[in-house]
VOGU-3710 file (C-alpha; in Angstrom, 3 decimals, decimal comma):
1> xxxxxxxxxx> 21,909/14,391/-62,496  21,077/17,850/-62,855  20,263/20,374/-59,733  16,297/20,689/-61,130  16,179/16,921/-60,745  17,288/16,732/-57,345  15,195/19,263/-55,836  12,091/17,117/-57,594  13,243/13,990/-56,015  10,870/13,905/-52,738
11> xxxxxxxxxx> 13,170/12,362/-49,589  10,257/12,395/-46,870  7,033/11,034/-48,532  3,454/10,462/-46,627  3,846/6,825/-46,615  7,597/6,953/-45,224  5,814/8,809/-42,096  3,012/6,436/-41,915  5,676/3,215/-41,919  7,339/5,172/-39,206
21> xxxxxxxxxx> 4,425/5,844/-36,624  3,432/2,480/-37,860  6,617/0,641/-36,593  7,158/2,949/-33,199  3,218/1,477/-32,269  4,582/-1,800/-33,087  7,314/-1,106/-30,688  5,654/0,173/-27,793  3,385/-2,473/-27,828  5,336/-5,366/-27,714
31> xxxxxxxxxx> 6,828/-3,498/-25,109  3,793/-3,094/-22,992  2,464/-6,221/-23,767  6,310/-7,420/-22,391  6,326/-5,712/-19,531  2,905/-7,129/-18,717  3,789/-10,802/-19,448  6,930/-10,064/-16,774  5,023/-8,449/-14,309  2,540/-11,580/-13,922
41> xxxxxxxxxx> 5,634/-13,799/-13,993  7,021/-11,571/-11,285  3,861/-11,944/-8,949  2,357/-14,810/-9,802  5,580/-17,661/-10,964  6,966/-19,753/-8,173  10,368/-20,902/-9,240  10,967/-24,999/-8,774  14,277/-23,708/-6,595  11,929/-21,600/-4,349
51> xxxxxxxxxx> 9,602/-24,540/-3,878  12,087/-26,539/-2,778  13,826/-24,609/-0,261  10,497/-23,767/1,111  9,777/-27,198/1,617  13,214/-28,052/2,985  12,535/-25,170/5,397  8,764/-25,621/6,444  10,017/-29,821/6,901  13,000/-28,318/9,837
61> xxxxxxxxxx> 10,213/-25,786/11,354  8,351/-29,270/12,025  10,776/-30,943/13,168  11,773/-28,428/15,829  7,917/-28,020/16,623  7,608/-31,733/17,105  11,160/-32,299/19,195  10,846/-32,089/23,040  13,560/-30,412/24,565  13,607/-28,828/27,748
71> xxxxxxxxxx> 16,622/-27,021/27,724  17,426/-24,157/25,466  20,997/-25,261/24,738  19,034/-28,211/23,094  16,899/-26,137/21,511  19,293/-23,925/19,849  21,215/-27,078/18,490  17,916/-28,376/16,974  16,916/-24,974/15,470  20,118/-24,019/13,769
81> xxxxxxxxxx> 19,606/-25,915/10,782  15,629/-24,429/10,416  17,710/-21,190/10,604  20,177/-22,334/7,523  16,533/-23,750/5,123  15,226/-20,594/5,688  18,052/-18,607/4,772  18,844/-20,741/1,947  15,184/-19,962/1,174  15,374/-16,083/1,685
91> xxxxxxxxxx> 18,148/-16,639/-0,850  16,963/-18,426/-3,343  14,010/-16,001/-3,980  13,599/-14,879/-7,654  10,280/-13,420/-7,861  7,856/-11,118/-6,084  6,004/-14,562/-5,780  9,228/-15,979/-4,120  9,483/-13,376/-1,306  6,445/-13,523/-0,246
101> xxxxxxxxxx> 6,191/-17,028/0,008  9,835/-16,339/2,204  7,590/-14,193/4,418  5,137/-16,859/4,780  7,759/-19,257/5,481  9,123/-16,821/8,158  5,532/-16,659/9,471  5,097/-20,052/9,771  8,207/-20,077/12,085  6,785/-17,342/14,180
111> xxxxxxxxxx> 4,033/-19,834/15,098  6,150/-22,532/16,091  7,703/-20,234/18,344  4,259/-18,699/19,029  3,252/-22,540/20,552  6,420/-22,800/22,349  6,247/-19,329/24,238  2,276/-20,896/25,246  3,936/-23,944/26,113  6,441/-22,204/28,506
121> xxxxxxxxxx> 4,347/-20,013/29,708  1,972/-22,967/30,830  4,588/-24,425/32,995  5,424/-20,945/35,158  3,240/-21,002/38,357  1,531/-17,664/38,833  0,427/-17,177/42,645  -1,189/-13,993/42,517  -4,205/-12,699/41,201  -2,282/-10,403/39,168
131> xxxxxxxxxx> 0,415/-13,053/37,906  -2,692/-15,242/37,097  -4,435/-12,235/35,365  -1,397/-11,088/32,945  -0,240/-14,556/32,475  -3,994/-15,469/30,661  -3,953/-12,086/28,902  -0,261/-13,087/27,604  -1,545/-16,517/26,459  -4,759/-15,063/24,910
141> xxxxxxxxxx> -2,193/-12,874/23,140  -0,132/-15,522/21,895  -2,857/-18,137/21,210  -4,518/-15,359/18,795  -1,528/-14,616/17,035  -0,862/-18,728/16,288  -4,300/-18,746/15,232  -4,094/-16,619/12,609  -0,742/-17,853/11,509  -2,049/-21,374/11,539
151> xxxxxxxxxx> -4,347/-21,107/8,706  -1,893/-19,497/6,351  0,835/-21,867/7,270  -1,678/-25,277/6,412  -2,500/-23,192/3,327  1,297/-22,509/2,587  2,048/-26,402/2,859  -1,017/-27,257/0,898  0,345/-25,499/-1,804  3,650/-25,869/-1,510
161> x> 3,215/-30,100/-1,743
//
């Protein structure tokens, strides 16, 4: 091949640039459309292992609500294995989806311990008009908090079973 032959030759043609810009649109596409399909797995997929540590845990939060103890050595025997399910929970979360149904889980354990503060604080005799006063205050307190926590918890187990 001679020198005049090689200089006609054309290396970078119209159609070799459209093929290009072509296949890096392809690319970022599928790429978008990727990151997409991972972000609503990420906040919208409960994984089967989440579900059922959640359950485990929300099934030991009962049964420390429904237990009557009255003293808190018994109380901290019965709670240490709601302690473990919701650890095992916290790590078992995969997803965005996971962690915050961890949070609700953790919620739902504030309210147990929401009604058992109430409970307590029931028992305490106040004798002055200022015990009586900040002892209703501190169960109007508490009693608000539960009832905002209740809802989400019944909708957490609804979903959850």
């Amino acid at each position: 091949m001679k020198i005049r032959e090689l200089l006609q030759t054309e290396i970078w043609s119209r159609k070799t640039t459209q093929r290009l810009v072509l296949g890096i649109l392809v690319a970022g596409l599928l790429m978008v459309f990727g990151l997409k399909a991972w972000r609503s797995y990420q906040y919208y997929w409960l994984t089967d292992n989440e579900r059922s540590t959640a359950r485990i845990a929300l099934q030991e939060i009962d049964k420390v609500r429904l237990a009557n103890t009255v003293s808190w050595e018994d109380l901290d025997v019965i709670e240490k294995p709601m302690k473990k399910a919701i650890a095992s929970a916290d790590a078992a979360a995969f997803t965005k989806r996971d962690q915050i149904t961890v949070m609700q889980v953790e919620s739902c354990e504030l309210e147990m311990i929401n009604e058992r503060e109430r409970a307590f604080l029931q028992q305490i005799p106040a004798s002055t008009s200022e015990q009586i006063e900040s002892k209703a205050k501190l169960l109007n307190r508490i009693s608000t908090d539960s009832n905002l926590t209740r809802g989400k918890c019944e909708a957490l187990r609804k979903a959850l079973y």
